[in-house]
C-alpha positions in Angstrom: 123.3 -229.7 -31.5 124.8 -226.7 -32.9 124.3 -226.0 -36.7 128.0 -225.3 -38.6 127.7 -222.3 -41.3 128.6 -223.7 -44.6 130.8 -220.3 -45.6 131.3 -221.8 -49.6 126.9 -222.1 -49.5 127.0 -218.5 -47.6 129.2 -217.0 -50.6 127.3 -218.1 -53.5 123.8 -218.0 -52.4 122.2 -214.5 -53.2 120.5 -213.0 -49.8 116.9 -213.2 -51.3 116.9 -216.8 -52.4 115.7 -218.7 -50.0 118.9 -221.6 -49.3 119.1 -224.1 -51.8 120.9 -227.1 -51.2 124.4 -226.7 -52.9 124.9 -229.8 -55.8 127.2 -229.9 -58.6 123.8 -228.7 -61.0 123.2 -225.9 -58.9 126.4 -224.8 -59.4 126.6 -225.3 -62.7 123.4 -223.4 -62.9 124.9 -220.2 -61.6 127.7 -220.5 -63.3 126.0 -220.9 -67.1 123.9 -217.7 -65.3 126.4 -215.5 -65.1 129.3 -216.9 -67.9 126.9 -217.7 -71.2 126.5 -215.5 -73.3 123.8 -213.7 -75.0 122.7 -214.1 -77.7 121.9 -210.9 -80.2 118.6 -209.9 -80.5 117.1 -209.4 -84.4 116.9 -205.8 -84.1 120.1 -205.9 -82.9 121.1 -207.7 -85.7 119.1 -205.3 -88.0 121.4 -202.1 -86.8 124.9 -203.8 -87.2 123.9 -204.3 -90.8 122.7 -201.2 -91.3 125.7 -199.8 -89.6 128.3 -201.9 -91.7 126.4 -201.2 -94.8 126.5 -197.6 -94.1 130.5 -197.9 -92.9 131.5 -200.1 -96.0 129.5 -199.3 -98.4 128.8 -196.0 -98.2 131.3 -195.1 -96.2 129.6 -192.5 -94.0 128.3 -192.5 -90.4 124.9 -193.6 -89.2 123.1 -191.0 -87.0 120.4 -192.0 -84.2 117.7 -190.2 -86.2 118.4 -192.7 -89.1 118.3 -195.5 -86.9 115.5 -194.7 -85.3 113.6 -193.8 -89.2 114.8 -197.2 -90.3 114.8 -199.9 -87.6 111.0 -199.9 -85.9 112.4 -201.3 -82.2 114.1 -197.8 -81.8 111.5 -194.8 -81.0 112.9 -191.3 -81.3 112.2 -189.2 -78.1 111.0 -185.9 -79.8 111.7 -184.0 -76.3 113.6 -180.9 -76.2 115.4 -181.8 -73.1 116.4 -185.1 -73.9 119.9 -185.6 -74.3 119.7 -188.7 -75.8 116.7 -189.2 -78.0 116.9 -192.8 -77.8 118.6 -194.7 -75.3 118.0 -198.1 -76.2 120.2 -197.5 -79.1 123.4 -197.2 -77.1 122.2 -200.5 -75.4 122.2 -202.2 -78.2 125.9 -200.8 -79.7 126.4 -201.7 -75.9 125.3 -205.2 -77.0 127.3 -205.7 -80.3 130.5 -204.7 -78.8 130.3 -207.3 -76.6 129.3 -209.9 -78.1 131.5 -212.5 -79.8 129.0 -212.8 -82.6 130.4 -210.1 -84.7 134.2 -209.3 -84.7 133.9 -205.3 -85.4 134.3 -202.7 -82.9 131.3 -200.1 -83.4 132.8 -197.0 -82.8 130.2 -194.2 -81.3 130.9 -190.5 -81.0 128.0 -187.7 -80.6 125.3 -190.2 -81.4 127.0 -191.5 -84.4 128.0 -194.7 -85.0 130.1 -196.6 -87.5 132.7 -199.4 -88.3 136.5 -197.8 -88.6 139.5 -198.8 -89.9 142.6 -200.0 -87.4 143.4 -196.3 -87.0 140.6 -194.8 -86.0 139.4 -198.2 -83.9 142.8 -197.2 -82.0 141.9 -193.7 -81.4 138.6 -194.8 -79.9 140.0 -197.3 -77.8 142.5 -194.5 -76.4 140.0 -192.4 -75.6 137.5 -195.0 -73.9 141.1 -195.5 -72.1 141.6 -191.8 -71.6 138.2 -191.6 -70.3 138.3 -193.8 -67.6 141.8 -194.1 -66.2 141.8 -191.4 -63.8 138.7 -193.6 -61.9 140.4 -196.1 -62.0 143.4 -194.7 -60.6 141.4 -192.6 -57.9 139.4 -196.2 -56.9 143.0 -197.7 -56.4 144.3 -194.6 -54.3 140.8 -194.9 -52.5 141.3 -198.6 -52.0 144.7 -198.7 -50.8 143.6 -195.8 -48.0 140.7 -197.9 -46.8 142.9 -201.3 -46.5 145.4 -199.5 -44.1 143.4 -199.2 -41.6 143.9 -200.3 -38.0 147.5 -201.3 -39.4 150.5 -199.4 -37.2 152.2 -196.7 -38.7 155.9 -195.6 -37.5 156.3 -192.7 -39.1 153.9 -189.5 -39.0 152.8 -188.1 -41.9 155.7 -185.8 -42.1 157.8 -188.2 -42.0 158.8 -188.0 -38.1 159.1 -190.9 -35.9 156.1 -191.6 -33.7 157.0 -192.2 -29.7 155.5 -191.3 -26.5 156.4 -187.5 -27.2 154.5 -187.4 -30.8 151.0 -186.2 -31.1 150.2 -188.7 -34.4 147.9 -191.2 -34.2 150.1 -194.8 -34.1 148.0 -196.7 -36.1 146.0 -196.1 -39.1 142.3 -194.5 -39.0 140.6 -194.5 -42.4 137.0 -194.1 -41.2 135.4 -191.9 -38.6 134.4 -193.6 -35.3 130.8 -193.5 -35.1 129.1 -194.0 -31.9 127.0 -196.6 -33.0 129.4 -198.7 -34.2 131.2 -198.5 -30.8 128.3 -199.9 -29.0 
């Protein structure tokens, strides 16, 4: 007898898991996995207080170095090279920005970080905007290139009909042949 491949189990089994049998509760299981959310940590807790207090109250920035003197989870990297002096920091604003436990947007600029007003929020949405819209618009080039391929083309690339006296290519080739591959 010849065993059938259950695609659906094939698609949501991770390669090193060894196969589990596929139940409503596993699924479920995956699902809460990947879909609940976190909860905030206490130190994460600790620096969006100390972050509103500095925004609201005293309406000034809070700097890494004063997170790191005030909040004992965050260590300051006294290294001349480093570039950040304490990455765990911006995994944490990380954090609090997306979480749906607090409803402020924690704007960070040169290892600053505070709560703005709609304004300023705005301008540092654009530019988290303005920052990564040209990837995105190369990936979607890039993407629409790779899902040509092997698909027949009746027009060259300058725009001249492809026949039996045209040197283009009458299909689509978006990857090198490789010999391997061949075999």
């Amino acid at each position: 007898m010849v065993e059938q491949i259950d695609l659906f189990f094939a698609s949501v089994s991770e390669d090193n898991e060894p196969r589990k049998k596929v139940d409503e509760n596993y699924l479920q299981k995956i699902h809460d996995k990947k879909y609940t959310q976190r909860k905030l940590k206490p130190s994460e807790w600790e620096l969006y207080r100390l972050i509103k207090y500095n925004s609201e109250v005293l309406d000034r920035r809070t700097t890494q170095r004063e997170i790191c003197d005030k909040i004992p989870e965050y260590k300051w990297n006294d290294d001349p090279l480093a570039h950040d002096h304490c990455s765990s920091i911006w995994t944490a604003i990380k954090n609090l920005n997306e979480s749906n436990e607090i409803e402020k947007v924690i704007i960070s600029f040169e290892f600053n970080y505070w709560l703005g007003g709609k304004e300023e929020t705005q301008v540092f949405l654009d530019k988290l905007w303005g920052d990564i819209e040209p990837r995105l618009k190369r990936y979607w080039t890039y993407l629409r290139k790779v899902k040509k391929n092997g698909q027949g083309k009746l027009l060259s690339a300058q725009l001249e009909p492809i026949d039996e006296n045209s040197n283009a290519r009458e299909w689509v080739e978006s990857y090198i042949i490789n010999k391997q591959s061949e075999e």
